[in-house]
Gaussian input, Z-matrix of N, CA and C with variables (Angstrom, degrees):
# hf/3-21g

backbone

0 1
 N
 C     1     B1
 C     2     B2     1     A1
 N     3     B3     2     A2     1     D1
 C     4     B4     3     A3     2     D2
 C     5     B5     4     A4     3     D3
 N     6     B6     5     A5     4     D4
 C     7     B7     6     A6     5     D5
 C     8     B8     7     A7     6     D6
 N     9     B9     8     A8     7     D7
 C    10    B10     9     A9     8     D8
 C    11    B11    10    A10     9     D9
 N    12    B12    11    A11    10    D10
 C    13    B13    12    A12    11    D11
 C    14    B14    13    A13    12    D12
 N    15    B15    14    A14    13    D13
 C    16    B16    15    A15    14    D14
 C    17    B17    16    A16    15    D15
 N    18    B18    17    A17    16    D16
 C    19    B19    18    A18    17    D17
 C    20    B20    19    A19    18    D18
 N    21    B21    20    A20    19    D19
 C    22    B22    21    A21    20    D20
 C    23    B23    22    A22    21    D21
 N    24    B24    23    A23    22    D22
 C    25    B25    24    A24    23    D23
 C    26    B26    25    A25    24    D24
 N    27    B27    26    A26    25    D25
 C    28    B28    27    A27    26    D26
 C    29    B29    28    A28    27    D27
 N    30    B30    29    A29    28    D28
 C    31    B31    30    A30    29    D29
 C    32    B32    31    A31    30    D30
 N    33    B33    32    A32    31    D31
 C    34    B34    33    A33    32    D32
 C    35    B35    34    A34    33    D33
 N    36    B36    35    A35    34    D34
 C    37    B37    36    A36    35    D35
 C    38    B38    37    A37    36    D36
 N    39    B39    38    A38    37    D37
 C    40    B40    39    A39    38    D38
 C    41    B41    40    A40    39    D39
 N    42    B42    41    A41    40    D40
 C    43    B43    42    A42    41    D41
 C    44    B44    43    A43    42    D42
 N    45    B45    44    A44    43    D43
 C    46    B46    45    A45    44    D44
 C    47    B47    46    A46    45    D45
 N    48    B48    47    A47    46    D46
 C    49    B49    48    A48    47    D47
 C    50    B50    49    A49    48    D48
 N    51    B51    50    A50    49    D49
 C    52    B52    51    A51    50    D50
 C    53    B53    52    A52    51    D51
 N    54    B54    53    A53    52    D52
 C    55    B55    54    A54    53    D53
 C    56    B56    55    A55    54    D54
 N    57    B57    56    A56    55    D55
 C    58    B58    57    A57    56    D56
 C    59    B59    58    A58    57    D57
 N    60    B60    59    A59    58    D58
 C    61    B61    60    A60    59    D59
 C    62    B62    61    A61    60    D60
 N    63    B63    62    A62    61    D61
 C    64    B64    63    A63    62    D62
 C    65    B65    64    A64    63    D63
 N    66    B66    65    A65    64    D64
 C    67    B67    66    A66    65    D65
 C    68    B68    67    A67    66    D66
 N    69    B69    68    A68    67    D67
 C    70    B70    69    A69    68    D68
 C    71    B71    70    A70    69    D69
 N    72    B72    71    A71    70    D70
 C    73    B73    72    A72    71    D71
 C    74    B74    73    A73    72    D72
 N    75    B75    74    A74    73    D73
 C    76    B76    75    A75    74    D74
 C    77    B77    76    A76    75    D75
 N    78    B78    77    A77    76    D76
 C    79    B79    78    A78    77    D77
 C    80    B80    79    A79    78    D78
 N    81    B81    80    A80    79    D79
 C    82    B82    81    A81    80    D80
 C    83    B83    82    A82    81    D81
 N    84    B84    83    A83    82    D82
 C    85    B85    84    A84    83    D83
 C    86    B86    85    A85    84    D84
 N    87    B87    86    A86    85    D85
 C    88    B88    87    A87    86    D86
 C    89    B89    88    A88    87    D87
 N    90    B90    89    A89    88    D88
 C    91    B91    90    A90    89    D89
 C    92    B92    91    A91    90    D90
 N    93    B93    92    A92    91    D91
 C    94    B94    93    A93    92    D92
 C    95    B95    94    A94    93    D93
 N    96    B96    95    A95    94    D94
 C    97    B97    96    A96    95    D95
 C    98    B98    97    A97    96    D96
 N    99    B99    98    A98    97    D97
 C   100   B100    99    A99    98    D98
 C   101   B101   100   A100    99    D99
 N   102   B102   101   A101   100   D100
 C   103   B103   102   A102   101   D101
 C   104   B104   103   A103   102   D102
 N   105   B105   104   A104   103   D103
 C   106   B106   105   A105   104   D104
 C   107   B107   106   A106   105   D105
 N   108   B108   107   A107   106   D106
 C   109   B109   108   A108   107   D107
 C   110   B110   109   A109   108   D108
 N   111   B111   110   A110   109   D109
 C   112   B112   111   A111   110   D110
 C   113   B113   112   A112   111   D111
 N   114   B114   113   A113   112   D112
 C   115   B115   114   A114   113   D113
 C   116   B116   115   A115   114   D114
 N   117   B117   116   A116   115   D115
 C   118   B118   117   A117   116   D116
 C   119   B119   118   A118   117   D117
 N   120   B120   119   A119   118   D118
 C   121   B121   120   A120   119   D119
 C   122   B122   121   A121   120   D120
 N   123   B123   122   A122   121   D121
 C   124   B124   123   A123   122   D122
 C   125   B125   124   A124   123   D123
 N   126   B126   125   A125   124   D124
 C   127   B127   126   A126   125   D125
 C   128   B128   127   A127   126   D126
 N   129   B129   128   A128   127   D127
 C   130   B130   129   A129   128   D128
 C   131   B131   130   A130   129   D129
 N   132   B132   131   A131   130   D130
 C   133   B133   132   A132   131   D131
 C   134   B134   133   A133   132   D132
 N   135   B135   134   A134   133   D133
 C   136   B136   135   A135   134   D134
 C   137   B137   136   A136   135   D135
 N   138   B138   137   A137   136   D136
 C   139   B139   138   A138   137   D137
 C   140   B140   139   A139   138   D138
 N   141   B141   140   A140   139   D139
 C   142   B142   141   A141   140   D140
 C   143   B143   142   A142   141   D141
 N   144   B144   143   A143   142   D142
 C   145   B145   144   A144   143   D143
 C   146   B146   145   A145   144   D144
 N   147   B147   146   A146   145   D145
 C   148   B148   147   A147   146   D146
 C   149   B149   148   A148   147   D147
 N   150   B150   149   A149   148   D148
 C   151   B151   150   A150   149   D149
 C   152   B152   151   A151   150   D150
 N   153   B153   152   A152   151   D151
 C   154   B154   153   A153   152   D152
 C   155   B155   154   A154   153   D153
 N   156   B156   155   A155   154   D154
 C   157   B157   156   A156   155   D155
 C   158   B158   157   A157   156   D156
 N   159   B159   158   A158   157   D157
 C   160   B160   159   A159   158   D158
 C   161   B161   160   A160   159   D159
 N   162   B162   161   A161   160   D160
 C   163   B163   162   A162   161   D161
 C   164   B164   163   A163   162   D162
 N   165   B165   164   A164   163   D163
 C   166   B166   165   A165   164   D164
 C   167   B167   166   A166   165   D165
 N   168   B168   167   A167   166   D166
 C   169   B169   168   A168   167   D167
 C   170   B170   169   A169   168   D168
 N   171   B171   170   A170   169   D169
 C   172   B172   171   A171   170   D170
 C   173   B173   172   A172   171   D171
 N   174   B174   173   A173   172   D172
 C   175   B175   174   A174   173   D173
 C   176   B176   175   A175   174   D174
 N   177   B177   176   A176   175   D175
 C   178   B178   177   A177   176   D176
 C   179   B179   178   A178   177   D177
 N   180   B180   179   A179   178   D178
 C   181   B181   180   A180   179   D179
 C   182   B182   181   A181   180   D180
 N   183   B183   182   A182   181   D181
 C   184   B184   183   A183   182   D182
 C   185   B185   184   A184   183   D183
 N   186   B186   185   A185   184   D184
 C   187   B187   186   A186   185   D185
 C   188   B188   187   A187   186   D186
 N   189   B189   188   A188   187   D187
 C   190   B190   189   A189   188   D188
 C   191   B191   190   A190   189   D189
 N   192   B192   191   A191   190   D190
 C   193   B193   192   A192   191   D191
 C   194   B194   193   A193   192   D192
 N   195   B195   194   A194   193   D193
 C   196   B196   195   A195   194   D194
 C   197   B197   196   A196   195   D195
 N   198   B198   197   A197   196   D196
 C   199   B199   198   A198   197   D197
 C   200   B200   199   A199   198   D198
 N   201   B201   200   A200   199   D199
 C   202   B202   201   A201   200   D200
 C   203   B203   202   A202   201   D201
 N   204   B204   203   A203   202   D202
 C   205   B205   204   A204   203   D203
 C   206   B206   205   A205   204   D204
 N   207   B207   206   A206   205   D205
 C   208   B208   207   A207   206   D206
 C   209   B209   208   A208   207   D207
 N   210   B210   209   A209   208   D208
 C   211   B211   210   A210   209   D209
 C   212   B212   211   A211   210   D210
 N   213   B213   212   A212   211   D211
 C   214   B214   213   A213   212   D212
 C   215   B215   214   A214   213   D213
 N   216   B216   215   A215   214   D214
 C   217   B217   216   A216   215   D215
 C   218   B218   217   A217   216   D216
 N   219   B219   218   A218   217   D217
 C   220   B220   219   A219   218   D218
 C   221   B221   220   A220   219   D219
 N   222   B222   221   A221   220   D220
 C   223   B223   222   A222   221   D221
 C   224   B224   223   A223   222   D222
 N   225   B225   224   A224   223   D223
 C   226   B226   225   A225   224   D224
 C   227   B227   226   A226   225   D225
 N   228   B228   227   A227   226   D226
 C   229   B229   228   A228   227   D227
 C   230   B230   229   A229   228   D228
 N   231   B231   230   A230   229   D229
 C   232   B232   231   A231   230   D230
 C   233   B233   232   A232   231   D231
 N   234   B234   233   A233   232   D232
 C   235   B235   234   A234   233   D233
 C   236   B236   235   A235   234   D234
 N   237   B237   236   A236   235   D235
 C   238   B238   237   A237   236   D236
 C   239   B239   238   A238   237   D237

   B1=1.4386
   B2=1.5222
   B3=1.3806
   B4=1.3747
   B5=1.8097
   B6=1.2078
   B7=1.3899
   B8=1.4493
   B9=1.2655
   B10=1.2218
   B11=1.4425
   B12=1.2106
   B13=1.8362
   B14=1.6667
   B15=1.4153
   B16=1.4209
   B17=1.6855
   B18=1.3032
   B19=1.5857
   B20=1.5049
   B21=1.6604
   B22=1.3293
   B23=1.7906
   B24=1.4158
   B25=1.2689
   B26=1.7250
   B27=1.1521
   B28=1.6143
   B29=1.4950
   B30=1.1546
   B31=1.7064
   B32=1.8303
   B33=1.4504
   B34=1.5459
   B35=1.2563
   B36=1.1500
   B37=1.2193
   B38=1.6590
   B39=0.9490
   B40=1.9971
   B41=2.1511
   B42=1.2290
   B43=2.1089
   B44=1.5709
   B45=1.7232
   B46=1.1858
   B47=1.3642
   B48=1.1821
   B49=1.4174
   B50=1.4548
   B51=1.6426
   B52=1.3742
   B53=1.8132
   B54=1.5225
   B55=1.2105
   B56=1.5505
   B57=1.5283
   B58=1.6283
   B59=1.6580
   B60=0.9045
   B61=1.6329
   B62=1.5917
   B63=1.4671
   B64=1.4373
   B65=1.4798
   B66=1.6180
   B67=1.4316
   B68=1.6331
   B69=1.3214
   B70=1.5582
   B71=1.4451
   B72=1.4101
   B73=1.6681
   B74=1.4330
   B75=1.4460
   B76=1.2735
   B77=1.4481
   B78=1.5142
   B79=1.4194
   B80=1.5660
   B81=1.0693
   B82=1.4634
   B83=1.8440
   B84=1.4109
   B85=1.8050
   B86=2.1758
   B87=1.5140
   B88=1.5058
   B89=1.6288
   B90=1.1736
   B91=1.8121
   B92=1.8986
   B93=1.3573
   B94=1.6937
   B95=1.6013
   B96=1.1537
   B97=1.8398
   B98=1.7947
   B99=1.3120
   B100=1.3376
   B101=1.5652
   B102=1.8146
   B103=1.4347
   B104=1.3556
   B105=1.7926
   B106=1.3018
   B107=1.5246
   B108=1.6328
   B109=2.4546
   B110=1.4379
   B111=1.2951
   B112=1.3011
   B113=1.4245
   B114=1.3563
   B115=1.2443
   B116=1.4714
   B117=1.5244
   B118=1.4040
   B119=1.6099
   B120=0.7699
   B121=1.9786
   B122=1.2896
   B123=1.5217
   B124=1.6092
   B125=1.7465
   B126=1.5471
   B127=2.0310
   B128=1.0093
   B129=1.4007
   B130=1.6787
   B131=2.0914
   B132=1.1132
   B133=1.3671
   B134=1.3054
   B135=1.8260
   B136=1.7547
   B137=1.8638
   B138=1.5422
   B139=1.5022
   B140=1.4489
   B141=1.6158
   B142=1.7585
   B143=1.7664
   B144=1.2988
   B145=1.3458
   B146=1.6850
   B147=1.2535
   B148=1.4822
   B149=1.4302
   B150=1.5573
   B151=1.5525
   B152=1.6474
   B153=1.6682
   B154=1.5928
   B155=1.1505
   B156=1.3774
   B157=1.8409
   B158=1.7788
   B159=1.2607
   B160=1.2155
   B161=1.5468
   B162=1.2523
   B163=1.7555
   B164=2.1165
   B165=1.1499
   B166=1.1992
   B167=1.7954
   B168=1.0099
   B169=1.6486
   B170=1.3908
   B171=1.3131
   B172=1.6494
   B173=1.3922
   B174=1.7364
   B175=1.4620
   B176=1.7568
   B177=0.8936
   B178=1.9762
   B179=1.8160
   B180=1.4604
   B181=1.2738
   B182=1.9433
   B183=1.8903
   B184=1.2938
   B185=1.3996
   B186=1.5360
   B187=1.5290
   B188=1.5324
   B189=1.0851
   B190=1.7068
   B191=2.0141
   B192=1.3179
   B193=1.5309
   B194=2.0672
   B195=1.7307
   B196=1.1493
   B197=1.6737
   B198=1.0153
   B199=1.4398
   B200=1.5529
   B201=1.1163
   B202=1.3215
   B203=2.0565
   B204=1.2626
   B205=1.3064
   B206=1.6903
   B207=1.4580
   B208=1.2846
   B209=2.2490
   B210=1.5443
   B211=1.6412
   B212=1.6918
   B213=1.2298
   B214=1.0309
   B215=1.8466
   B216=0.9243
   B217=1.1061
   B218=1.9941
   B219=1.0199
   B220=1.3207
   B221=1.6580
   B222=1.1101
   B223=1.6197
   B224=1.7898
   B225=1.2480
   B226=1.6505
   B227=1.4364
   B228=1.0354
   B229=1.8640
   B230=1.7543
   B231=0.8577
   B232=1.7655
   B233=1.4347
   B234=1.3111
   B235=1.6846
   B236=1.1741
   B237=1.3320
   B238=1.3641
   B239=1.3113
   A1=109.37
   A2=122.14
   A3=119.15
   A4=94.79
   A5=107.20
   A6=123.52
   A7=88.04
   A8=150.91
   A9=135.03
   A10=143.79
   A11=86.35
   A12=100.30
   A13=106.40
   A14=123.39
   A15=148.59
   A16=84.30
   A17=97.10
   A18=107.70
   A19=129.08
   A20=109.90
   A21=130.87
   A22=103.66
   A23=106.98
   A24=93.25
   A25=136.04
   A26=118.05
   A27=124.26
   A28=98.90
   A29=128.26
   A30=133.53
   A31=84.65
   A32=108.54
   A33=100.11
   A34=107.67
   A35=127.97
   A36=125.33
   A37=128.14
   A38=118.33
   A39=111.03
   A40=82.93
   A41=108.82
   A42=103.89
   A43=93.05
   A44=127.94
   A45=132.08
   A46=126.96
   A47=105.17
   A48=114.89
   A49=121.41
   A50=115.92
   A51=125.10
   A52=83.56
   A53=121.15
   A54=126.86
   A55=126.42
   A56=119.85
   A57=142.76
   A58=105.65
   A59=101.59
   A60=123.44
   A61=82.10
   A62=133.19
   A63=136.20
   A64=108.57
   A65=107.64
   A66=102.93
   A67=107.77
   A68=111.18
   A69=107.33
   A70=86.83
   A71=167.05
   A72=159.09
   A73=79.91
   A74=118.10
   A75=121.60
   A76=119.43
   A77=110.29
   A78=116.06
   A79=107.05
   A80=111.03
   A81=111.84
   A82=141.07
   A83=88.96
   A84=89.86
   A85=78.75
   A86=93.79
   A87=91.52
   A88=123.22
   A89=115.31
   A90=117.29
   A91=86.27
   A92=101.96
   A93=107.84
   A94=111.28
   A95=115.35
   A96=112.45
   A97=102.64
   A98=113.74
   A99=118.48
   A100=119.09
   A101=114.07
   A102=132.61
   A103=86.91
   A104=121.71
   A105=117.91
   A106=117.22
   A107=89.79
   A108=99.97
   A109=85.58
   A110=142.86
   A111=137.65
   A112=112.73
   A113=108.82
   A114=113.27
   A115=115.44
   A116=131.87
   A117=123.02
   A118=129.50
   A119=116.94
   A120=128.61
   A121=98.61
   A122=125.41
   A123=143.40
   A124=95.81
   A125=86.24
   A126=92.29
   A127=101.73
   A128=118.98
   A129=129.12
   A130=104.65
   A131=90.20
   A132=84.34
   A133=112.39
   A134=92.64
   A135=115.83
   A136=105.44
   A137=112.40
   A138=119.31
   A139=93.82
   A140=117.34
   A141=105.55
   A142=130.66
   A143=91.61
   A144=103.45
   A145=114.79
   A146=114.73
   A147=106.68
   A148=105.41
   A149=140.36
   A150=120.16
   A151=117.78
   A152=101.75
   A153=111.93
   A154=95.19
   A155=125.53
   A156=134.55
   A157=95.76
   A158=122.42
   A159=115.53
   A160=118.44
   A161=109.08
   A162=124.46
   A163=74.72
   A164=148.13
   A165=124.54
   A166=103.39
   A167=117.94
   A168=140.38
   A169=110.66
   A170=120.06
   A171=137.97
   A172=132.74
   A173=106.97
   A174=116.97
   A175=90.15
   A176=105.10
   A177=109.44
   A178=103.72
   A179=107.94
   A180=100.49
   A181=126.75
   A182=91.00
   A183=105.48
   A184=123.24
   A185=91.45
   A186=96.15
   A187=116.11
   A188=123.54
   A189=139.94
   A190=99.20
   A191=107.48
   A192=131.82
   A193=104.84
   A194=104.87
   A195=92.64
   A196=112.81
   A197=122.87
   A198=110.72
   A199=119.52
   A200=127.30
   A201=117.09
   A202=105.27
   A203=112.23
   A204=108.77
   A205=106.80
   A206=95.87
   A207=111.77
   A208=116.82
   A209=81.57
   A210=94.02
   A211=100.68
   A212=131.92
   A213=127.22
   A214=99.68
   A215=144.65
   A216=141.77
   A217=101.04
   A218=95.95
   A219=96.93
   A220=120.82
   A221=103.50
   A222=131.71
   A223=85.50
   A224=111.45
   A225=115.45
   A226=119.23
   A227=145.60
   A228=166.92
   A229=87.91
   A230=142.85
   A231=120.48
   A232=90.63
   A233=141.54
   A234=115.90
   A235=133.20
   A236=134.34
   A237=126.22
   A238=108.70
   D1=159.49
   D2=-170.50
   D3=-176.47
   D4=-162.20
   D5=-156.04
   D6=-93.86
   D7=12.47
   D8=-171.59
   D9=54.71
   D10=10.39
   D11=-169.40
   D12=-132.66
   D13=105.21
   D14=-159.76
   D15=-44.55
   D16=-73.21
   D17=-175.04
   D18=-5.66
   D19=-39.93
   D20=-167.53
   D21=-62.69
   D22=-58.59
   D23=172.24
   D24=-52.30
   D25=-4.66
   D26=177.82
   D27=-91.81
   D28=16.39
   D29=170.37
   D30=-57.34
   D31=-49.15
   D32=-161.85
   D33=-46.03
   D34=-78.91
   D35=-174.26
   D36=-22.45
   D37=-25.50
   D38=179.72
   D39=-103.21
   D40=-28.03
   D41=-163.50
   D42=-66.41
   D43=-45.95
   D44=-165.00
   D45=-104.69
   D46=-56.46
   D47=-179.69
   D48=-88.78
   D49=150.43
   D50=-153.44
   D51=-101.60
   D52=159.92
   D53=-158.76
   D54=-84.68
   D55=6.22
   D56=108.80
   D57=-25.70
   D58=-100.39
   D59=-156.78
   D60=-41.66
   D61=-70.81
   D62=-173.55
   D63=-19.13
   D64=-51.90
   D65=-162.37
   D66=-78.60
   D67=-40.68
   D68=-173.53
   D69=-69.85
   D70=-22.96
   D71=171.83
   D72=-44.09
   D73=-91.24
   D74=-144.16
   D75=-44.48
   D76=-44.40
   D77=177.20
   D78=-52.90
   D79=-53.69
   D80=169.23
   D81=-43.25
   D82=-12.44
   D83=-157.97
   D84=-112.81
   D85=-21.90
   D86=-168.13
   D87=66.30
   D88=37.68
   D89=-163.82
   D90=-93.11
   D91=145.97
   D92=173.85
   D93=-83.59
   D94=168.54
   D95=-165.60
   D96=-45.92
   D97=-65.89
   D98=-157.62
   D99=-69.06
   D100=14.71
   D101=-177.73
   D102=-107.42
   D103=-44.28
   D104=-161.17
   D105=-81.44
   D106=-11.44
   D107=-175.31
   D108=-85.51
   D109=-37.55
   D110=-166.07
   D111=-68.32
   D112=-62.17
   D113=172.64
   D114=-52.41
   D115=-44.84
   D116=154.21
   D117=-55.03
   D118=-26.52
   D119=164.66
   D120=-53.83
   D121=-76.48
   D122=162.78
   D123=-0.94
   D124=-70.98
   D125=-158.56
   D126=-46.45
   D127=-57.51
   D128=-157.76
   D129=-68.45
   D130=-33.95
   D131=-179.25
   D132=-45.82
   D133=-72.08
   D134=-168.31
   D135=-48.64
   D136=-41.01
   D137=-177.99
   D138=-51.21
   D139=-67.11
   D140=-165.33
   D141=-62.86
   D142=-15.46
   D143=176.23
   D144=-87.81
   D145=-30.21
   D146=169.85
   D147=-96.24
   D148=-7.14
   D149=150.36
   D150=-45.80
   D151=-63.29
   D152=172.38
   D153=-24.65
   D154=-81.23
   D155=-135.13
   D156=-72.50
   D157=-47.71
   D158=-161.17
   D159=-89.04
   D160=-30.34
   D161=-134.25
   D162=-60.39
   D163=-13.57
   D164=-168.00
   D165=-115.61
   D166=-32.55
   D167=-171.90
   D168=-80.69
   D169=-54.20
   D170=166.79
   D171=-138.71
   D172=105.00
   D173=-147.79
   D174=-81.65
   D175=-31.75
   D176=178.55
   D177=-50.28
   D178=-63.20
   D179=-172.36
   D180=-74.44
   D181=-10.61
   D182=159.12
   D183=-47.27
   D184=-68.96
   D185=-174.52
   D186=-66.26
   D187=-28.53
   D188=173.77
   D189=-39.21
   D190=-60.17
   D191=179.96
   D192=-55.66
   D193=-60.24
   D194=178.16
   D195=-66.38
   D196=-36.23
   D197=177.61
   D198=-63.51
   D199=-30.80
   D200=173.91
   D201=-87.37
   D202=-0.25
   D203=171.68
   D204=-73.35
   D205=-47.29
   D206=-167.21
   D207=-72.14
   D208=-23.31
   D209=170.76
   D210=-77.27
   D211=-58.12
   D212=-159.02
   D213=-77.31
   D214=7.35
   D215=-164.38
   D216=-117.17
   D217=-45.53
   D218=170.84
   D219=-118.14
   D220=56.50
   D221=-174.26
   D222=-106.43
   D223=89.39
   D224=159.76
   D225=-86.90
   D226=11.93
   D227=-149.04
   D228=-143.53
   D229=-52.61
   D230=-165.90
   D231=-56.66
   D232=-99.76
   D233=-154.48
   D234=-54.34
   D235=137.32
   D236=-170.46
   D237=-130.54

């Protein structure tokens, strides 16, 4: 069970992979642009919401959040 929206799983891509690896992911999963902006919205969401929650409580999952803020922000390869 999950949130219902395919999209959610391409969080990986900005949480794991460096923006190389991103592009050969995408070619791979084959998702069309507006599966692939969703799934990037997703990241950024979940990233800003666990900076809020953590950035003082858990500096690990802080920084975990700014790095995928900072991947998805300067992710020049998501529009095509």
């Amino acid at each position: 069970m999950g949130v219902g929206e395919p999209a959610v799983d391409l969080i990986a891509a900005w949480s794991l992979l460096n923006a190389e690896a991103r592009g050969v992911f995408r070619d791979a999963v084959e998702v069309d642009d507006a599966a692939w902006a969703r799934g990037r919205g997703w990241a950024l969401s979940v990233a800003l919401i666990e900076l809020a929650y953590y950035r003082i409580t858990n500096p690990v999952m802080a920084a975990t959040a700014r790095h995928v803020i900072h991947e998805v922000i300067t992710d020049r390869r998501s529009a095509r």
